[in-house]
N, C-alpha and C positions, 0 to 999 in steps of 0.2 A: 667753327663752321663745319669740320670733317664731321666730328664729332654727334653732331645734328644730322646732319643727310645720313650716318652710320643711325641712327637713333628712325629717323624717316624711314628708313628701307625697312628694316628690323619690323617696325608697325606694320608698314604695305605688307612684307609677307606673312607677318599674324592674320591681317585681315583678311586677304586672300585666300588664306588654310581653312576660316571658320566659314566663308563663305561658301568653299567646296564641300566642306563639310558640313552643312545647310542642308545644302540642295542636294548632296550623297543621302542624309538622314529622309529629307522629303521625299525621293527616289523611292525608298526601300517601305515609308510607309504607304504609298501609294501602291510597290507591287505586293506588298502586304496585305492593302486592301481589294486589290482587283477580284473579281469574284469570276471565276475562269468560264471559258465560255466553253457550254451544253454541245452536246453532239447535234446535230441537227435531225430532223428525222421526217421522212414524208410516209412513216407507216402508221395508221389507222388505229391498226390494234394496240401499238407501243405508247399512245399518248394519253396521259394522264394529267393535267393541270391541277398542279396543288396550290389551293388557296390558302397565303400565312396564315396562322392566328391573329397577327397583327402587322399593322402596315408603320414602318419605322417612321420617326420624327425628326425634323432637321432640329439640329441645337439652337437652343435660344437666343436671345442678345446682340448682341452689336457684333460683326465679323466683319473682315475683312479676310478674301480668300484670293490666293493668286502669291508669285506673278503666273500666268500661264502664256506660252507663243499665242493660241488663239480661244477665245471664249465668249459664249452666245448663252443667254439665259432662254431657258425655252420652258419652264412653267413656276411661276410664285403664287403662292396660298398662305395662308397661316399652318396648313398641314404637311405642305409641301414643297420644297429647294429642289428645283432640278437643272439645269445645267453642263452642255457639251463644251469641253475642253480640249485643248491639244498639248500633248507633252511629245517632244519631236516629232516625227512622221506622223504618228497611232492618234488616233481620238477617244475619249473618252467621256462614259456617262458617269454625271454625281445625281442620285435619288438619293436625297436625305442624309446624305453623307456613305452611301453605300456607293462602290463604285464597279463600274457594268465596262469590258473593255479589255481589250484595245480592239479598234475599228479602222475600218478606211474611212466611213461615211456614219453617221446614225441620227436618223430623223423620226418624223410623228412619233414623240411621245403622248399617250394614254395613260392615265390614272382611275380606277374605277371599284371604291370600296378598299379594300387590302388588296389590289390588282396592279400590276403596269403592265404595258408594254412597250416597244419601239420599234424600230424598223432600222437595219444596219446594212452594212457592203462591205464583201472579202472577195477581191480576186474576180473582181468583176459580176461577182454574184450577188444576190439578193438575198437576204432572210429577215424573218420576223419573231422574235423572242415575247413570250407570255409567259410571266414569272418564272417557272423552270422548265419551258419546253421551248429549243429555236427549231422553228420549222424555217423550210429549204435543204437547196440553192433553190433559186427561181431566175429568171431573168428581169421578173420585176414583182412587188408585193404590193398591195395598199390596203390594209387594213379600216373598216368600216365600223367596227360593233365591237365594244368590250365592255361587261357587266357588273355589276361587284358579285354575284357568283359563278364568275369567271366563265359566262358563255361567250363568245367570242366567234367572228366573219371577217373575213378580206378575201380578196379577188388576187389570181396571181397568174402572170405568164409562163408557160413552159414550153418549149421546144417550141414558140410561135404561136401557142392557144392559150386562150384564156377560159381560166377557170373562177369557180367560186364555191369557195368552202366554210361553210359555217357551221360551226363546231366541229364531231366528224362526219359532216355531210359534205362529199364532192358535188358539184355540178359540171359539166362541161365533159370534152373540150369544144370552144364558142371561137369562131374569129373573131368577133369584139364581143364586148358586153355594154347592156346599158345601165339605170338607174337600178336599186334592189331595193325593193319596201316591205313594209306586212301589209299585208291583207286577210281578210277575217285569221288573226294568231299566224299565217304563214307565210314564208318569202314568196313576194313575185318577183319577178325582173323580168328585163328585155334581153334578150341577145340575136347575134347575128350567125348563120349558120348558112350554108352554100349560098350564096348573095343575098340572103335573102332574111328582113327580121323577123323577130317573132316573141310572145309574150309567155314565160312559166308561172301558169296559176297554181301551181304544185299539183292541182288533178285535172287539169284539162288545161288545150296552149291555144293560142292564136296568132292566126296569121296562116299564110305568110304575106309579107309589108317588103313597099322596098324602103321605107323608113318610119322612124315610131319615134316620137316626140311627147315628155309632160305626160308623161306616166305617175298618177297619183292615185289617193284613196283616199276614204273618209268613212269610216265605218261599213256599213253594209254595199256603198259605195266604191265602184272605181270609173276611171274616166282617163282617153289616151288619145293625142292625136295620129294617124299615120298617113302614110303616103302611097299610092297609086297609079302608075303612072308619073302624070307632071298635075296630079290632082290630091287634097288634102281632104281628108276627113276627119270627122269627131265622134270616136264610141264612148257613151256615156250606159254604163253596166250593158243593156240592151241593146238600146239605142243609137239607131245612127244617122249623123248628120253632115251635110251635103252633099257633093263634088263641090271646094274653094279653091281658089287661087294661092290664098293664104290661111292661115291659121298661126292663132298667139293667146297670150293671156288664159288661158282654164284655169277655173277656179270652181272646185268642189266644196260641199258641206254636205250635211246628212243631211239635207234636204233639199237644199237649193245648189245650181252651178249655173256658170256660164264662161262665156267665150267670145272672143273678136275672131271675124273671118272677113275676104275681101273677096269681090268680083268685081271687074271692069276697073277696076284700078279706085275703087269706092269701098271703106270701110264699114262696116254690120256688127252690132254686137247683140248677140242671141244668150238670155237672161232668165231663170227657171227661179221662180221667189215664190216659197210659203208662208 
């Protein structure tokens, strides 16, 4: 019986050794693979976005990956594995078997052509990584637009304004911002600026609005609700319609739009069909 529990132990500490020595081996291929993170940069002149020749492939077949503390699958395709992981405190990204990290935080992953990107946190700060450029700090990022030839837009806070940059065009600084679209090939958007809104048609603005709501396009067409007072209106390109109570539903096409408004506590829908 000694003899046995002598024989017992002997095992347990075998097993114990290769076990540490597992997870020392997987350790070391993970800081092997980390692919170290980029300086960040908010200068203009210094960015260059290199698009790979080619965008890597997760391995084929049947896997099983792990164990990991914590793990969230955030995009599956036939083209592409991606997936945030925790190993102690740090988080990490797996694209395709490349690994992006360590992080506090990293979210909105993009995929576009041979492109990625994401959105991460260090130290209470904010940045946003496009294959080899991380732009920031910020206070906050949200990335809107990324292309397979790596044109690319988000909106970002700094010292309390909000900005929006797409590619190396700044806009701002805006105390909020609203929706950003195209309009004939160029961004419009809303923003808010001393209390007051207002619309960039990239060569001429409007407003000022004490609110602007359902800002759209449709070819030659735009159409926006705003606000006036405690009174609603609707610009349709030219065109303007009422003082309402309310306003909802717009809905444009290259030819035809329409819209719900209310007075008296009674609903209106006003209807343009060719």
């Amino acid at each position: 019986m000694l003899i046995l529990c002598s024989l017992l132990g002997i095992f347990l500490v075998i097993m114990i050794w290769q076990l540490a020595s597992v997870k020392n081996q997987y350790k070391r291929l993970v800081e092997i693979a980390v692919i170290s993170p980029l300086e960040a940069t908010t200068d203009l002149d210094l960015i260059k976005i290199e698009i790979p020749a080619h965008f890597p492939e997760p391995e084929k077949g049947l896997r099983i990956l792990g164990p990991f503390d914590y793990l969230n699958l955030v995009l599956f395709s036939g083209k592409s594995l991606a997936y945030v992981y925790k190993e102690g405190e740090d988080l990490y990204l797996n694209l395709n078997d490349q690994i992006y990290g360590p992080h506090d935080r990293i979210d909105s992953l993009r995929v576009a052509g041979n492109n990625f990107a994401y959105r991460f946190s260090e130290g209470g700060s904010a940045y946003l990584r496009i294959n080899n450029v991380i732009f920031g700090p910020y206070e906050d990022v949200v990335m809107f637009q990324l292309t397979a030839d790596a044109s690319f837009g988000y909106e970002y806070l700094e010292n309390d304004f909000w900005y929006f940059r797409i590619d190396n065009e700044v806009y701002g600084p805006y105390e909020q911002i609203g929706r950003l679209i195209s309009y004939l090939g160029e961004s419009t958007f809303s923003y808010k600026l001393d209390s007051k809104w207002h619309i960039d048609f990239n060569d001429w603005q409007a407003g000022p609005y004490d609110d602007i709501a359902a800002l759209t396009t449709s070819g030659e067409n735009f159409a926006y609700f705003y606000q006036l007072d405690d009174r609603w209106y609707v610009r349709i390109n030219e065109q303007l319609y009422g003082p309402y109570e309310k306003v909802s539903n717009l809905r444009l096409s290259s030819e035809n739009f329409s819209f719900i408004w209310q007075k008296d506590g009674k609903s209106y829908l006003t209807v343009r069909l060719f």
